[in-house]
C-alpha positions as CSV (number, residue, x, y, z in Angstrom):
1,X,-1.4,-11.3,-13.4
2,X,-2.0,-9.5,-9.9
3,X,-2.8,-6.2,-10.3
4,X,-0.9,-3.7,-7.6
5,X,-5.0,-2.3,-7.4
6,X,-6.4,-5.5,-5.9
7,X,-3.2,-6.1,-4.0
8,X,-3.2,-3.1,-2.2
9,X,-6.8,-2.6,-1.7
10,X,-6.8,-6.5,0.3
11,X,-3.8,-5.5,2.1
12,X,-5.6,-2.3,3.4
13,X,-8.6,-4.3,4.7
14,X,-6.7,-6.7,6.1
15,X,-4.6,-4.6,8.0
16,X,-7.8,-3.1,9.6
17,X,-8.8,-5.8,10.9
18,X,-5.5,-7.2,12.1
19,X,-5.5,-3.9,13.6
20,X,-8.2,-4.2,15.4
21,X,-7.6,-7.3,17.0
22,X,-3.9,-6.4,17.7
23,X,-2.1,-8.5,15.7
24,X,0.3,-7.5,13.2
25,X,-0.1,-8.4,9.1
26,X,3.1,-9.5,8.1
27,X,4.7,-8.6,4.7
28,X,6.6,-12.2,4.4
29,X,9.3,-10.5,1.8
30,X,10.0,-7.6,4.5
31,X,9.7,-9.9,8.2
32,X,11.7,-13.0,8.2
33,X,10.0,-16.1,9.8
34,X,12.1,-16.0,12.9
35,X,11.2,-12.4,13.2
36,X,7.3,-12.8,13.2
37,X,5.2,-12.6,16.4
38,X,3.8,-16.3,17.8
39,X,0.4,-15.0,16.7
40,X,0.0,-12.9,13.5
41,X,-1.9,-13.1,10.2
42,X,-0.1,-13.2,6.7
43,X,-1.3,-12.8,3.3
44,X,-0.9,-13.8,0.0
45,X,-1.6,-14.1,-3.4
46,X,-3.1,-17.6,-5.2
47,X,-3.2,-18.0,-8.4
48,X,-5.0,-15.5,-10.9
49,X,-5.2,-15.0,-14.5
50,X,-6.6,-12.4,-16.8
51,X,-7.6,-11.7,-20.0
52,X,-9.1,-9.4,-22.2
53,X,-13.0,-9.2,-22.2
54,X,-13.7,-9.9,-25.9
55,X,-11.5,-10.2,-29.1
56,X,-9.9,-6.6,-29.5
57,X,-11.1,-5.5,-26.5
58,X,-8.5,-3.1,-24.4
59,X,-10.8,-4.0,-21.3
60,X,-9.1,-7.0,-19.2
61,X,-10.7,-9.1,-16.3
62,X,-8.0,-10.4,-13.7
63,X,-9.7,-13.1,-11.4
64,X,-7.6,-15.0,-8.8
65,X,-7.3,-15.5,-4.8
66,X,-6.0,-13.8,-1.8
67,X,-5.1,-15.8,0.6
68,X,-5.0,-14.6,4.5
69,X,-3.5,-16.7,6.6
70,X,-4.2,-16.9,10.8
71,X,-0.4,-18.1,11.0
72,X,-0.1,-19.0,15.2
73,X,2.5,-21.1,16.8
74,X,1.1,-24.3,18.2
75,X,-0.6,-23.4,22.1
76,X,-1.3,-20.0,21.5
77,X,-4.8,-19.7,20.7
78,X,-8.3,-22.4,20.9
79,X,-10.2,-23.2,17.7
80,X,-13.0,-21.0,18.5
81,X,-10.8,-17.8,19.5
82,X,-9.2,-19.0,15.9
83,X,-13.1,-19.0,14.2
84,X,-13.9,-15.8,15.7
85,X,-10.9,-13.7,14.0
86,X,-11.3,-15.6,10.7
87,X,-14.7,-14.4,11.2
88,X,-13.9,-10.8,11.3
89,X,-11.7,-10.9,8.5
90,X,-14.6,-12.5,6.1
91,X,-16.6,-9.8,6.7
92,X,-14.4,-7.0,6.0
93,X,-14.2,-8.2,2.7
94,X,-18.1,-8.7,2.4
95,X,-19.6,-5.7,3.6
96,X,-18.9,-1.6,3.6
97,X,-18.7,-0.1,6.5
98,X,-17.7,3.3,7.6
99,X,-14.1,2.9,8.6
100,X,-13.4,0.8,5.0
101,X,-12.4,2.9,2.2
102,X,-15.1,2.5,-0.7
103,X,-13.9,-0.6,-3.8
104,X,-11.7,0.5,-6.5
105,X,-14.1,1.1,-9.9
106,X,-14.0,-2.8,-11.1
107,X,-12.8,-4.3,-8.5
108,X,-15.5,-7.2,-7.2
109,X,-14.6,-9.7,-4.1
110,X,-17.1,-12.6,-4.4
111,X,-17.1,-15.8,-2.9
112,X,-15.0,-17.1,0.3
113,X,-13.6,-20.7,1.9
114,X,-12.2,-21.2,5.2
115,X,-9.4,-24.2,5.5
116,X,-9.0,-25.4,8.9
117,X,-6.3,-26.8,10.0
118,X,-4.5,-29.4,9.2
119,X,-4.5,-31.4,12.5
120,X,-1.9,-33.7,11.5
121,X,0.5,-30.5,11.0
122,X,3.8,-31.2,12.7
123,X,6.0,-28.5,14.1
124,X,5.9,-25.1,16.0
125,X,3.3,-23.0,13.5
126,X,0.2,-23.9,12.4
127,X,-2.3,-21.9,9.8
128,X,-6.0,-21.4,9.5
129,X,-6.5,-19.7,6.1
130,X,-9.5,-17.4,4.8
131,X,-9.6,-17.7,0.8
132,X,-11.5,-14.8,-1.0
133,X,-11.8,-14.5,-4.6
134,X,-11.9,-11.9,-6.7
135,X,-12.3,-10.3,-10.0
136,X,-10.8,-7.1,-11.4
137,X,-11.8,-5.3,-14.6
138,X,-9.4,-2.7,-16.1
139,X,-8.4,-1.0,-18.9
140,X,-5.1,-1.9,-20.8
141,X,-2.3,0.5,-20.3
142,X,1.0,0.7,-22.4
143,X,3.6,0.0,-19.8
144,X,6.2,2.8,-18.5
């Protein structure tokens, strides 16, 4: 299960960055694809799962992937110009700094991959994607 805390938290980094380097974050359920700009970066959530902690235990550990995607059309942008932005992004998610709010209590981002890509993609777009996983400890709450 993705909690809204981690969602939200990755989507605020992410859109400083993209910020930053001008580019828009698209929400993919609010920008249709023919509406995107040729250069933007998109983000998603992998797979997670969570659990509780111990037997009877109302503490619960979510651990998964958020996926950012460099999504570009073909021409628009070199491999290292590519790198560079992928770069910024990783580090946002591995260091404070002053302009980043501070983690939500339990909320850990721990190790990255970077997936090139694919150079026998056919088509228009093309992706680089930044994978960083997390984990999320939290309390059980009764639901609304």
């Amino acid at each position: 299960m993705l909690s809204d805390t981690v969602w939200n938290d990755a989507y605020a980094r992410a859109s400083l960055v993209a910020e930053k380097q001008g580019l828009q974050l698209v929400d993919v359920l609010m920008q249709p694809p023919e509406d995107r700009p040729p250069l933007h970066w998109r983000m998603e959530a992998q797979a997670s799962r969570s659990d509780r902690l111990g037997m009877g235990e109302n503490a619960m550990e979510e651990e998964g992937e958020i996926a950012l995607h460099l999504t570009m059309k073909v021409g628009r942008i070199s491999t290292p110009d590519a790198l560079t932005r992928c770069k910024a992004m990783s580090v946002l998610f591995r260091a404070p700094f002053a302009d980043t709010p501070p983690l939500p209590e339990g909320l850990y981002y721990d190790g990255q991959s970077l997936y090139p890509p694919d150079p026998d993609t056919t088509g228009n777009w093309i992706s680089m994607s930044l994978m960083i996983r997390y984990r999320y400890q939290d309390r059980i709450e009764r639901p609304i």
